[in-house]
C-alpha angles and dihedrals in degrees: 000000000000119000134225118283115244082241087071094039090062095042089050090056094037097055094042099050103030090235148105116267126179118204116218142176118279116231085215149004104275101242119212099230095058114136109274106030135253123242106230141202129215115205121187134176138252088283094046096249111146109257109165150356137213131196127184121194121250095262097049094048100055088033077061100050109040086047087047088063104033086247106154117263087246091073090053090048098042078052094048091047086044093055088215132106126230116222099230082050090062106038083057096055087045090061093049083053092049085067103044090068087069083070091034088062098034083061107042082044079232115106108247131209133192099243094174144347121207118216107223077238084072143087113247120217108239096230086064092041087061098049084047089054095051112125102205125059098033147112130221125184139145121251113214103188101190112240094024122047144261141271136154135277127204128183112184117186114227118247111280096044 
């Protein structure tokens, strides 16, 4: 399965925030089991099999989420000292990673659906950490969002796409 362009990555953020973002290189494959956590989305198709995942680094999701809803940056960064996400924050950044199935499907030519998003708050199931982990059909690149900050975004395919 082919994954989105970084092109349609930044339109997707643009649109979405009303800001200027700028798409880079990431030094490394964002792990799940970084410290803090990621948040993480689960897509699935039209028969519910399982066809890709996203994380987003704990920055860059409550960098999303607060931009998303014009809350001042402050609020992303006392998250990010905090170490602790908020839930609007987050609710914010799931939205953000609803509509990123629609590239996801324009790419893989299969029509794509947020089944789940996991908070970095939350408990990931190990079958999901490990997909998250694979090193071949993925795509790893920062996320600068102007006026708030950076972080990195990764969206892996599931075996079989």
């Amino acid at each position: 399965m082919q994954l989105p362009d970084r092109k349609s990555i930044k339109d997707l953020f643009e649109g979405l925030l009303g800001r200027d973002v700028t798409i880079g290189d990431a030094t490394e494959p964002l792990a799940p089991d970084v410290v803090p956590a990621p948040g993480f989305a689960v897509y699935v198709d039209d028969g519910g099999r399982l066809s890709a995942v996203a994380l987003m680094d704990f920055a860059l999701v409550a960098y999303t989420g607060a931009a998303l809803a014009l809350i001042p940056a402050g609020g992303a960064e006392a998250a990010i000292e905090d170490n602790e996400m908020p839930t609007n924050l987050m609710e914010n950044t799931a939205e953000v990673l609803n509509v990123l199935a629609a590239p996801i499907g324009d790419f893989s030519g299969i029509h794509q659906r947020l089944e789940r998003t996991y908070s970095p708050n939350d408990t990931l199931p190990p079958e999901l950490a490990a997909l998250a982990a694979t090193v071949g059909a993925r795509e790893d690149v920062t996320v600068s969002i102007a006026g708030y900050g950076s972080g990195r975004l990764a969206m892996v395919c599931a075996p079989g796409y």
